[in-house]
Every structure is written in C-alpha cells, then in structure tokens.
N, C-alpha and C positions, 0 to 999 in steps of 0.2 A: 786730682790726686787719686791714685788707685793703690790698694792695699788689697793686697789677694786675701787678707782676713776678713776684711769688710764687705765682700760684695758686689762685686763690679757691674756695672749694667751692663759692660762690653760680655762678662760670664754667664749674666742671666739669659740673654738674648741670642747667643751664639753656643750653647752649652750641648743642644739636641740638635737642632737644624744642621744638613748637610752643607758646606759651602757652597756645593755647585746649586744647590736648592734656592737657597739666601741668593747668590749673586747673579740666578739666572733671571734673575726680577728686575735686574740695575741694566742689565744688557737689551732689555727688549722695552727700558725708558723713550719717551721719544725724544725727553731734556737729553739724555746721555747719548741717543744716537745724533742728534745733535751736533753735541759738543766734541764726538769720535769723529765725524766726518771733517769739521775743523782742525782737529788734532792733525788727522792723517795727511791732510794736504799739506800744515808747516811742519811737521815733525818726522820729514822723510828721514829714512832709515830704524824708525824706530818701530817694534812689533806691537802689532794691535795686543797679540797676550802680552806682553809684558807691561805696556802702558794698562790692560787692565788687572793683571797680578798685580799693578801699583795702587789702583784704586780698592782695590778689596785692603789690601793692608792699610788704605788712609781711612777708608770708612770703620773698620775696624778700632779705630786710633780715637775716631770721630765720640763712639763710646766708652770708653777707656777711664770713666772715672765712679767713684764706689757710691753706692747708695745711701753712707754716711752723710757726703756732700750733700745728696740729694735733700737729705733730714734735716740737714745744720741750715741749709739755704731756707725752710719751709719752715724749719721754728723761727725763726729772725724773723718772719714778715708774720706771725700767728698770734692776732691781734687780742686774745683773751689773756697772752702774757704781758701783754704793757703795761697795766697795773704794778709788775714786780720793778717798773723803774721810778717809781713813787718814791723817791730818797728820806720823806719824813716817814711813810710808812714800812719803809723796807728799806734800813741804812744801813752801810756799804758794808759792815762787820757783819749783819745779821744773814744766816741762811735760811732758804726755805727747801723744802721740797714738796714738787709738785707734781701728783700724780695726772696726767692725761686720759687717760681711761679707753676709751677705741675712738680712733682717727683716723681720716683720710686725709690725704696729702694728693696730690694732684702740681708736678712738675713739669711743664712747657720748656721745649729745649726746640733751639733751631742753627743745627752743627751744620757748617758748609765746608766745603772744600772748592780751594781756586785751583785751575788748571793754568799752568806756566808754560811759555815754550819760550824760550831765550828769552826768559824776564820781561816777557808779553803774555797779559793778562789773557786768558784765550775765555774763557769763564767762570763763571761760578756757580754750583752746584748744590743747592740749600735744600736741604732736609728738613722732616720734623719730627720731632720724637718727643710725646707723651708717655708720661709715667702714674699711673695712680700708685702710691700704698695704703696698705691699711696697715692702722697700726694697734697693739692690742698692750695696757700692760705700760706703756713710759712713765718715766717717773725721772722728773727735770731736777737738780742739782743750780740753783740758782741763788747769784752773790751778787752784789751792788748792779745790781741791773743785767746783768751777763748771767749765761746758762755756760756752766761751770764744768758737767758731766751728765752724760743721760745713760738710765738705766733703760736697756733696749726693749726688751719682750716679746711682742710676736711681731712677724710683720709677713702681710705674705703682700700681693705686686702684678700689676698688669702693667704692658706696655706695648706703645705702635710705634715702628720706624717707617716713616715714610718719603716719599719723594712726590711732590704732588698732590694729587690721588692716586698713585702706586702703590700700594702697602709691602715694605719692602719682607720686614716681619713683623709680626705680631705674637705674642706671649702671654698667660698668664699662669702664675706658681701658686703653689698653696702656702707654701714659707721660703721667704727668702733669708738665708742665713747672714746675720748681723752680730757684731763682739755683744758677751754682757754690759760691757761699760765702755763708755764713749768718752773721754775727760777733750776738752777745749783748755790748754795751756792756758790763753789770753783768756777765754772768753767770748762766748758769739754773743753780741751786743744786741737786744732785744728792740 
C-alpha cells in the first residue's frame, strides 16, 4: 500500500540519489550480468537499455510501499502488547491507551524480481532491504485485542537496499514524515 501522505520507502530511498548513481550499482552486479547475458541470447531483438529502463522501473515498484505498513506489520508481532488481548482484563468494550515511549523497529524485506522471456522463467533476482526506525512519542489506541489507531510522533529511519553483498543504496534521515494519526478500520490483531 503506498500513500504519498505516509511515507513511502520507495520516497525515502530514492528522494536525493541520482538514478544513474542508484542503478549504476545494479549494472556492474555479477547476479545481473549474469542474467543479461541470458536475457540477450533468448530475447533477440530486444535492447539491452530498454530491458534495463524496465528493471529500474521494477525495482522502483519493488519499494513502493509506505512506512505505515512497515509499523502496522511490527506492532502485530510486539510482544509487550499481548497482555492487551487478556479478554477478562481487557473486555472487548474497554479502551486503553498505550503510550510506547522510544522504539526501535527493525523490518527484514526480501523483494525479488523474476525475469520472463516468452513465459520462461529465465531468473530470479532477490534483494534485501533492511529498515530500522526509531520511534519517539506512540501512543496505541487499543479495543478488544486490536490496535484501533496510533498516534505517530517522531520517527526518524535508516535503510539498506541490497543485492548480495552489493549495497545498492543506503540512507539514513533524521525524520521521516508520518500522518498524526493512523486509525486501522478492522483493526491490526495483536
């Protein structure tokens, strides 16, 4: 899910760096020279720039989701909330709210991209992309076991995109900009 008000990773990471800077890292891979050399021998007529103008816009694509996600996926697994799904001490009418105070968050992603040539698998291309935040200031919104809405506060953010041990980039911000308030319709289930 990407919401240009939220914060996209693909924005964080892509925001300063020049493209030919960023993607001259992916062209001097040896996985990617590789998988070029394959490409070009089934996929005659087709231009090495433009087969890789395709790759910048998938790896692009690869990042494309907001730093909310990143949050909502790390509260769900943040084991000093489990207590609030206690139903005798915390029934489903009752709210709490719960301040977090400064956290870090630490999110493991491993985005790949398949290369096709006439619906033959030619390879695939896995990444890895860590994210630390810290977070300064939360204040959880929590009903029958589900976090309801979070009150955002600071957060500022490192991150490595990698391919291997290539570093394709790397970042870190002082504030990453997040809504004041975050509501979950359903509810992220604790």
């Amino acid at each position: 899910m990407r919401d240009k008000n939220n914060g996209s990773v693909r924005d964080f990471f892509l925001s300063t760096p020049k493209k030919e800077e960023i993607f001259s890292a992916l062209k001097a891979s040896e996985s990617i020279n590789l998988l070029k050399r394959d490409f070009l021998k089934r996929a005659e007529g087709i231009k090495r720039e433009t087969a890789f103008a395709e790759l910048e816009e998938r790896v692009k694509e690869l990042l494309d989701f907001s730093f909310v996600d990143v949050l909502a996926q790390a509260l769900k697994k943040y084991a000093a909330l489990q207590k609030y799904t206690d139903k005798e001490k915390y029934p489903p009418n009752k709210v709490v709210l719960a301040p977090l105070g400064v956290h870090e968050i630490k999110s493991v992603h491993h985005p790949y991209l398949e290369v096709l040539v006439d619906d033959h698998v030619l390879g695939k291309i896995v990444f890895d992309l860590v994210i630390t935040l810290r977070l300064e200031g939360l204040i959880l919104k929590i009903q029958d076991g589900k976090i309801r809405e979070v009150r955002t506060g600071k957060c500022a953010g490192k991150g490595v995109f990698k391919l291997k041990d290539l570093v394709i980039f790397q970042k870190e911000s002082r504030e990453i900009p997040l809504p004041g308030v975050v509501s979950f319709e359903k509810g992220l289930p604790i």
